[in-house]
C-alpha positions in Angstrom: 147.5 -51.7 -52.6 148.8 -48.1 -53.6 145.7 -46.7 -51.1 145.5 -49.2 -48.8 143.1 -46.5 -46.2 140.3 -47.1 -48.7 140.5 -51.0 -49.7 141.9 -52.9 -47.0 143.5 -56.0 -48.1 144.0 -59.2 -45.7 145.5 -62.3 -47.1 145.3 -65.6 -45.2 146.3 -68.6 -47.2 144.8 -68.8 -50.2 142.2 -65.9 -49.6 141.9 -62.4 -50.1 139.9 -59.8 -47.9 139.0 -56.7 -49.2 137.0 -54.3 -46.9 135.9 -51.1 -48.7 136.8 -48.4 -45.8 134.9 -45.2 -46.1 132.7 -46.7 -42.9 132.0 -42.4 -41.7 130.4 -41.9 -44.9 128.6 -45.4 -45.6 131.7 -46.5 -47.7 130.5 -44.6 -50.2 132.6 -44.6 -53.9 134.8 -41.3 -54.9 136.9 -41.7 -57.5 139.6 -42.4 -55.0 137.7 -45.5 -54.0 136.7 -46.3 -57.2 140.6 -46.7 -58.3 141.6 -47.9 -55.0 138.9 -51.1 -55.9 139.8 -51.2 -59.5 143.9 -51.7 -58.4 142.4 -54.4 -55.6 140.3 -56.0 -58.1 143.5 -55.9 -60.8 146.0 -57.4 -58.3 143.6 -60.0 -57.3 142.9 -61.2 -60.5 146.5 -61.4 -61.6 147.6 -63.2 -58.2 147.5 -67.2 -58.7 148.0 -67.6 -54.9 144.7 -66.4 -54.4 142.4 -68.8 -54.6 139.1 -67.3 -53.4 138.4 -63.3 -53.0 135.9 -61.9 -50.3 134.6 -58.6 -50.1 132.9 -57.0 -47.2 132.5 -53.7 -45.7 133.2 -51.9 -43.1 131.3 -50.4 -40.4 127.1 -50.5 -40.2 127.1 -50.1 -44.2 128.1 -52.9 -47.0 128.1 -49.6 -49.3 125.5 -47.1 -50.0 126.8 -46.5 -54.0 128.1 -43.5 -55.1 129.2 -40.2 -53.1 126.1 -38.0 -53.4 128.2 -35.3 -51.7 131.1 -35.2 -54.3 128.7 -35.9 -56.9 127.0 -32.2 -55.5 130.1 -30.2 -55.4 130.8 -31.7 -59.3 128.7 -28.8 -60.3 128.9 -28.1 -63.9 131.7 -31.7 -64.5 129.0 -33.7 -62.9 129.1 -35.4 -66.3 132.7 -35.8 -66.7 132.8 -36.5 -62.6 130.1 -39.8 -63.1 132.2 -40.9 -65.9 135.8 -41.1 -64.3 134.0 -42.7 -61.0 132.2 -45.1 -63.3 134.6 -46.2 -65.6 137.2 -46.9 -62.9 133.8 -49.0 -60.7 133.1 -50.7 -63.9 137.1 -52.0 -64.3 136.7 -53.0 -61.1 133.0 -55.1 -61.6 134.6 -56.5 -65.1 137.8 -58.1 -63.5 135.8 -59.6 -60.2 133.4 -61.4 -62.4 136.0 -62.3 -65.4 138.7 -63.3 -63.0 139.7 -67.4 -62.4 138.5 -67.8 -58.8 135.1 -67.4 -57.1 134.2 -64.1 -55.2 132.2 -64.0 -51.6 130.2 -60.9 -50.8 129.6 -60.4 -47.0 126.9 -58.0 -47.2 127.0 -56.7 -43.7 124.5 -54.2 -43.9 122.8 -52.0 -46.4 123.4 -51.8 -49.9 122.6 -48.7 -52.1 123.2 -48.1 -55.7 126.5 -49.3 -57.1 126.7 -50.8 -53.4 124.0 -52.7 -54.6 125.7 -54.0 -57.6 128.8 -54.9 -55.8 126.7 -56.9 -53.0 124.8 -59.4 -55.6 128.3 -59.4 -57.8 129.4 -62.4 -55.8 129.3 -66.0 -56.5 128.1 -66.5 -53.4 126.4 -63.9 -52.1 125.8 -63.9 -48.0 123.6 -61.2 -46.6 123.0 -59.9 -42.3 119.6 -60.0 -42.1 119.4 -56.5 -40.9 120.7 -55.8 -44.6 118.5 -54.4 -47.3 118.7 -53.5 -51.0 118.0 -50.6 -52.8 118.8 -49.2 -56.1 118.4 -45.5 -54.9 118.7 -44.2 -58.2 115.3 -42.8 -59.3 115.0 -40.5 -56.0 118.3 -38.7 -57.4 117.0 -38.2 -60.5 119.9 -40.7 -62.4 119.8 -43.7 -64.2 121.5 -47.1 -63.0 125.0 -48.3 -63.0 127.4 -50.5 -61.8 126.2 -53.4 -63.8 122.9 -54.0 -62.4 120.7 -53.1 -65.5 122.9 -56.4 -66.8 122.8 -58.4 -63.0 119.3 -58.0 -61.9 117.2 -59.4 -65.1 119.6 -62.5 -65.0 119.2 -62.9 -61.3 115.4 -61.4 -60.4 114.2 -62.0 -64.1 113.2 -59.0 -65.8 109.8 -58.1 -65.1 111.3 -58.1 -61.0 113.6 -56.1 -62.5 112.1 -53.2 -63.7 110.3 -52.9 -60.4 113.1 -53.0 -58.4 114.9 -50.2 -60.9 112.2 -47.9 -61.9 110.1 -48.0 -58.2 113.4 -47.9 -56.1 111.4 -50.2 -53.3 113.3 -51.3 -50.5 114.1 -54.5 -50.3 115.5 -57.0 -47.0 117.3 -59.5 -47.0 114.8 -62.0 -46.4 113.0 -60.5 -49.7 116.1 -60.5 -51.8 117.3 -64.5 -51.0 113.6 -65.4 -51.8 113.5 -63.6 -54.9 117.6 -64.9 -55.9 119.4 -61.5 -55.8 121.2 -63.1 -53.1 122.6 -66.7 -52.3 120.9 -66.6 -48.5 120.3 -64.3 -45.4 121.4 -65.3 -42.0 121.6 -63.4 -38.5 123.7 -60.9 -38.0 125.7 -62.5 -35.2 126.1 -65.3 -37.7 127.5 -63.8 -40.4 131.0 -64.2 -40.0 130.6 -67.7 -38.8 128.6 -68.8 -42.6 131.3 -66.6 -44.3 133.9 -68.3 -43.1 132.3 -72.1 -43.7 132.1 -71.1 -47.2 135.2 -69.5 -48.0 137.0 -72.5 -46.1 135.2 -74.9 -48.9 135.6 -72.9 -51.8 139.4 -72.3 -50.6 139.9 -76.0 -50.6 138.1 -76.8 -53.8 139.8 -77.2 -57.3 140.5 -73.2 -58.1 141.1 -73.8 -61.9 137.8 -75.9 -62.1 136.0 -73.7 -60.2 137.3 -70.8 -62.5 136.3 -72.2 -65.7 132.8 -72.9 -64.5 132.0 -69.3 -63.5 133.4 -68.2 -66.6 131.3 -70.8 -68.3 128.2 -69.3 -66.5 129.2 -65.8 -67.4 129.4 -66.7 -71.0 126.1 -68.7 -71.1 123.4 -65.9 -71.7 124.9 -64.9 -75.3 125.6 -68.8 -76.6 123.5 -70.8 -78.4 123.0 -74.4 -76.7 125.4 -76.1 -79.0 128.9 -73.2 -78.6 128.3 -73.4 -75.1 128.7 -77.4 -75.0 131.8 -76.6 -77.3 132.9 -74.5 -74.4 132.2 -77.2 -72.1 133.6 -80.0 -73.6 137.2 -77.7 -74.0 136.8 -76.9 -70.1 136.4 -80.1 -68.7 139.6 -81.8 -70.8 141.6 -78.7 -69.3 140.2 -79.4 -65.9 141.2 -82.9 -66.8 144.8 -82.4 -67.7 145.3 -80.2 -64.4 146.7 -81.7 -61.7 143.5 -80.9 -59.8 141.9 -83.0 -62.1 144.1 -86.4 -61.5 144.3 -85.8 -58.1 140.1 -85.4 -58.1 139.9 -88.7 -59.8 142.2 -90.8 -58.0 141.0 -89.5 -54.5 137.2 -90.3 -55.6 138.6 -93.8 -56.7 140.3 -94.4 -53.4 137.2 -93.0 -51.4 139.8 -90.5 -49.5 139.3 -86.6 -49.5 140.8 -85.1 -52.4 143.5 -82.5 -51.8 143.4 -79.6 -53.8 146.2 -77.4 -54.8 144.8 -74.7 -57.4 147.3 -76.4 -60.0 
């Protein structure tokens, strides 16, 4: 990564770490961070070795959303200022939820605005308990983004929604794996533990497969019943003609433990 101080990036076998690093200031997003996640988010995307992508945090925050401070010394390019930071954050959101392989959030504390959109961005979305949601936005006086006016009504349904967005109440993570922002919650010191369980399986499952579903269940909202079993019915004879596929089928046939290799 060109700005490595701000992403981290770990690779271990076929996953990729990325810890947003701003821990002194919450890991709040500049527009340095913005393009140092939109590069991560490129480069993860366009790597085939990767087969799963997790994203974290570092420090007591998972991210509290944008830099109120820089946004304050924007003065009169405030305007021009939130567009830059958002259009790099949005490249970033666009490629993570587009790209072939699934992404883990390790939401290891709170999440705030755009922090917030990041957090429930995940496939599989794993929360501390001592994490809690807000959307922050109303007690700045701005309107959402990130791509949570677009995530929350699919996730919370609308009417939840609006309540969340327009009241800015604080939600934990208890609350937000109840309500379906989130996959689960589980204790802190136990965190790391799930997160790795998961990444492990979703490591050794068929990549390919599993990026045709997501994209499958991204597409799903705007298709009418009969284009999206179009869509199906062309994923599954891809999945079938991947070696993935064969290898799924005759392991299942032979009652052994398929092996996987993202092919």
């Amino acid at each position: 990564m060109n700005q490595p101080d701000l992403v981290l990036a770990q690779r271990e076998g076929g996953l990729l770490t990325l810890t947003l690093n701003r821990p002194e200031v919450g890991n709040a997003i500049d527009v340095a961070m913005a393009v140092a996640l939109m590069r991560a988010a490129i480069e993860a995307d366009e790597d085939a070795s990767v087969r799963a992508v997790l994203l974290t945090g570092r420090g007591r925050f998972f991210c509290v959303g944008g830099d109120i401070g820089v946004f304050a010394a924007g003065g009169e390019r405030l305007g021009p200022l939130l567009k830059e930071i958002a259009g790099c954050l949005h490249s970033a959101i666009s490629r993570f939820a587009r790209m072939r392989k699934p992404l883990i959030t390790a939401i290891n504390g709170p999440a705030a605005g755009a922090g917030l959109s990041l957090a429930i961005l995940g496939d599989i979305a794993i929360a501390a308990r001592s994490a809690h949601f807000t959307l922050a936005y109303p007690a700045i006086g701005l309107s959402p983004d990130g791509g949570s006016t677009w995530l929350l009504p699919r996730l919370v349904g609308l009417r939840k929604a609006q309540e969340l967005a327009l009241c800015n109440r604080r939600t934990t993570a208890e609350e937000a794996a109840a309500m379906g922002l989130i996959t689960r919650s589980v204790a802190d010191d136990a965190l790391a533990a799930d997160v790795t369980k998961t990444t492990n399986a979703l490591i050794a499952s068929a990549t390919g497969a599993l990026g045709r579903t997501r994209q499958l269940l991204l597409s799903s909202f705007g298709a009418t019943l009969e284009s999206q079993m179009e869509e199906e019915a062309r994923a599954i004879a891809e999945s079938g003609r991947s070696a993935d596929g064969r290898e799924g089928i005759a392991a299942f046939l032979a009652k052994r433990t398929a092996h996987f290799t993202g092919e």
